[in-house]
C-alpha positions in Angstrom: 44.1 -30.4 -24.7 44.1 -31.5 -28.5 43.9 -29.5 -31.4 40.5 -30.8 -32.3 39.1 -29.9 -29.0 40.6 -26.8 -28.8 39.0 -25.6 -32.3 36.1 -27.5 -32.1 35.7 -25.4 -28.0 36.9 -22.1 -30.0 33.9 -22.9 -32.6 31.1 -23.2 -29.9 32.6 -20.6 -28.0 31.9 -18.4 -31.1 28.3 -19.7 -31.4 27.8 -18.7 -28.0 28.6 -15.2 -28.7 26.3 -15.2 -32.0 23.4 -16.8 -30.4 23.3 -15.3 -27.2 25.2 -12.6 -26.6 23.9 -10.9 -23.4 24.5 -15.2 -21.9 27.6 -15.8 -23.7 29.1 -17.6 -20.7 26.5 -19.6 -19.9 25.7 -20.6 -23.3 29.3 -22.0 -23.7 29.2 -23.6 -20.5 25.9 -25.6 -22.2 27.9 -25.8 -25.3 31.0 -27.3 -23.9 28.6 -30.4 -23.1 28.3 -30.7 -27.4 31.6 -30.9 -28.1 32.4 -35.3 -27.6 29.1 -35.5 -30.0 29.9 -33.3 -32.6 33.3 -36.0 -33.4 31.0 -37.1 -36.3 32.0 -34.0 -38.0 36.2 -33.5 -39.2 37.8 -30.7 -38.6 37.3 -29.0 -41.7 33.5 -29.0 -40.8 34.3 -26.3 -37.9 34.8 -23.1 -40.2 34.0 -19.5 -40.0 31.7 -19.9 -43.0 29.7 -23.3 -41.2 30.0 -21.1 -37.6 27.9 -18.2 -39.7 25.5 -20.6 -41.3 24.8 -22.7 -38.1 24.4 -18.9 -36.1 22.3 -17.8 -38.6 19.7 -20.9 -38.2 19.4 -20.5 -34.6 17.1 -17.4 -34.3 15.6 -18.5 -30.9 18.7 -17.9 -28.7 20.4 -20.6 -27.3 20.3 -24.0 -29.9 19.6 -27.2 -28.5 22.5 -30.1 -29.4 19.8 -31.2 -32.2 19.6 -27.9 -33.9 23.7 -27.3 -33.4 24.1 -31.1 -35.4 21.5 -30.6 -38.0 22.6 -27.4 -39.1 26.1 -27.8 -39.2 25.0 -31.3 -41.3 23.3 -29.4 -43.9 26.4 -27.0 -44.0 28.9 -30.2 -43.9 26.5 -31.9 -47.2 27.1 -29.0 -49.1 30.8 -27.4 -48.4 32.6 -31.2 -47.7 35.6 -31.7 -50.4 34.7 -33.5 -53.3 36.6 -37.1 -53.6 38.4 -37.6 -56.4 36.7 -40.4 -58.7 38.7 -43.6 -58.5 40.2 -45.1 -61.9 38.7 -47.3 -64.3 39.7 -50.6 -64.0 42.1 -52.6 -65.5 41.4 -53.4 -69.0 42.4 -57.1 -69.6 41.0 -60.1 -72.2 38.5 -62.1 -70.8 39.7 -65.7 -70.2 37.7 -68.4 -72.2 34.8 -69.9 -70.3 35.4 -73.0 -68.5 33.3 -76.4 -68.9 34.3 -78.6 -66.6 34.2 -82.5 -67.3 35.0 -82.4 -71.1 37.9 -82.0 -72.8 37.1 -78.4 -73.8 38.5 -77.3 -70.6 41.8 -78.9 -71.7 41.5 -77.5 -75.1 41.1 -73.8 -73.8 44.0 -74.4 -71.7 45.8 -75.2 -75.1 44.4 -72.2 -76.6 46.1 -69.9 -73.4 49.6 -71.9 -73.8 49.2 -71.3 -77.5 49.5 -75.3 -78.2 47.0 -77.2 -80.0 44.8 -80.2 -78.8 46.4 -82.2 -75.7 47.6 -85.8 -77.0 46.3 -88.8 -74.8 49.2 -89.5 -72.9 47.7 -85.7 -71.2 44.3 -86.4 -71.1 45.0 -90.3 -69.3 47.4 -87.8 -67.1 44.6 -85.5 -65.7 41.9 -87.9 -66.0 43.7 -90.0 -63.3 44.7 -86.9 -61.1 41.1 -86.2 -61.2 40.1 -89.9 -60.3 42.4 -90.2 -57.6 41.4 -87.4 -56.0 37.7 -87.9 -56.2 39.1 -91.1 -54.6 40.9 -89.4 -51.7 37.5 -87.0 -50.8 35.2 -89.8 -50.8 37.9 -91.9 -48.5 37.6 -88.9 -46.0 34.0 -88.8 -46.5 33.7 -92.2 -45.5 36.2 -91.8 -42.8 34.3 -89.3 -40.8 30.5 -89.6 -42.0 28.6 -92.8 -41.6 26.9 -93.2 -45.3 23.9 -95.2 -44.3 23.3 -92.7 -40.9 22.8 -89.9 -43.8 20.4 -91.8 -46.1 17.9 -91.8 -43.3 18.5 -89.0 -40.9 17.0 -89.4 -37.6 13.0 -87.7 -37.4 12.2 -85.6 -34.3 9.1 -87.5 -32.5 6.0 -85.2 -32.3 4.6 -85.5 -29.1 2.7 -88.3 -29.2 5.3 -90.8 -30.3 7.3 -89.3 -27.9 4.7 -90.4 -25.1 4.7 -94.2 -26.4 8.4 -94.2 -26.2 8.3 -93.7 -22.6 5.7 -95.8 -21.6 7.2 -98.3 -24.0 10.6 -97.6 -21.3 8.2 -97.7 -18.0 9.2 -93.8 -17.4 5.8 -91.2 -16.7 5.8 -89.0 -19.2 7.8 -86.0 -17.7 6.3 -82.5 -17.4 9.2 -80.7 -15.7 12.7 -81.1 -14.8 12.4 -82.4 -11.8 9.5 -85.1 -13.0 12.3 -85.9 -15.8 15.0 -86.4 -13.2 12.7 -88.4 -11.3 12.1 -90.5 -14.3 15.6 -90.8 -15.2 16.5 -92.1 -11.5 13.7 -94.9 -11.4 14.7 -95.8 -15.1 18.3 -96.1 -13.8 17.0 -97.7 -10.4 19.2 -94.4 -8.2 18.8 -93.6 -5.0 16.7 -89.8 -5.0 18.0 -87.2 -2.8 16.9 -88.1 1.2 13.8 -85.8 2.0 13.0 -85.0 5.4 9.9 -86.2 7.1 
C-alpha cells in the first residue's frame, strides 16, 4: 500500500472516530470509498490541524463525500504553502523597430553593428536576395495553385440552379440516395441491381 494511501486511510480513519464515535467502523468502511477522490488534495493537505477543522464542520454525524471535500478545500485555501514569486525579468535594450521595405531596416541593422549607412554594392545585395526569393514563392505558388481557378472560385448552386443542372443532364432530380444512385446508373446507362418479380 503507498504512503499516500496509507495517510490519506489513517486521516479518514481519524474522521471516523471524531464524527462518529459510537459507528467508528462503519464510518471508515464509508470513508474508505473517499479516499481515490480526495487525490485532488497533496499530502500536506491531510494534517492533524485540517482533520480537526474538517471534524469540527461535520456536526451531523457521519459527512457525506461533499461535506468531507468542501471542508477540507476551505482548510487546503487557507493553510496551502505560499509560492515563492518568480523573478522579474530580464532587463535588456529594446531593439529598434523594424520597417520593412525601406532602407531604414538596413540602416538600424547598421546602427546594431555599430557601422554607418550600407553602401550600394549592400543594398543591390539584399534587394536581389529579396527579389529572387519573392521569385522562388511565387514559382511554387504557381506550381501547385491554378491562378485563374482562384480569381473565380467555384459558387455552391442554391437549389434551384441545382434542379436545372439536372434536367439540363436528363437525370430526375434526386430526393434520396437511392433515387440519386438510380439517377447516376441511367446517366451512366448501368445495369441496376436484378429485383425479383
Amino acid at each position: 500500500m503507498s504512503r499516500e494511501l496509507t495517510q490519506r486511510g489513517q486521516w479518514l480513519t481519524m474522521l471516523a472516530k471524531l464524527t462518529s464515535p459510537m459507528e467508528s467502523s462503519a464510518a471508515a468502511q464509508a470513508f474508505n470509498a473517499y479516499t481515490p477522490f480526495l487525490t485532488q488534495f497533496p499530502d500536506d493537505a491531510f494534517t492533524i490541524a485540517s482533520l480537526e477543522h474538517v471534524a469540527g464542520q461535520c456536526r451531523h454525524g457521519v459527512p457525506t463525500y461533499a461535506d468531507v471535500r468542501q471542508h477540507l478545500a476551505n482548510w487546503w485555501r487557507d493553510h496551502r504553502p505560499v509560492l515563492p514569486a518568480l523573478p522579474a525579468p530580464f532587463e535588456h535594450s529594446p531593439t529598434p523597430p523594424r520597417q520593412h521595405g525601406t532602407t531604414h531596416g538596413l540602416k538600424s541593422v547598421g546602427a546594431i553593428l555599430g557601422r554607418g549607412d550600407p553602401t550600394d554594392e549592400e543594398r543591390d545585395y539584399v534587394h536581389n536576395i529579396v527579389e529572387r526569393g519573392e521569385a522562388e514563392i511565387n514559382a511554387a505558388y504557381d506550381a501547385v495553385y491554378d491562378r485563374e481557378s482562384i480569381k473565380y472560385p467555384p459558387r455552391p448552386l442554391n437549389r434551384d440552379q441545382l434542379a436545372e443542372a439536372y434536367r439540363k443532364d436528363g437525370i430526375a432530380n434526386p430526393r434520396s440516395h437511392d433515387t440519386l444512385a438510380e439517377a447516376y446508373r441511367s446517366a451512366a446507362k448501368l445495369p441496376g441491381p436484378k429485383v425479383p418479380a
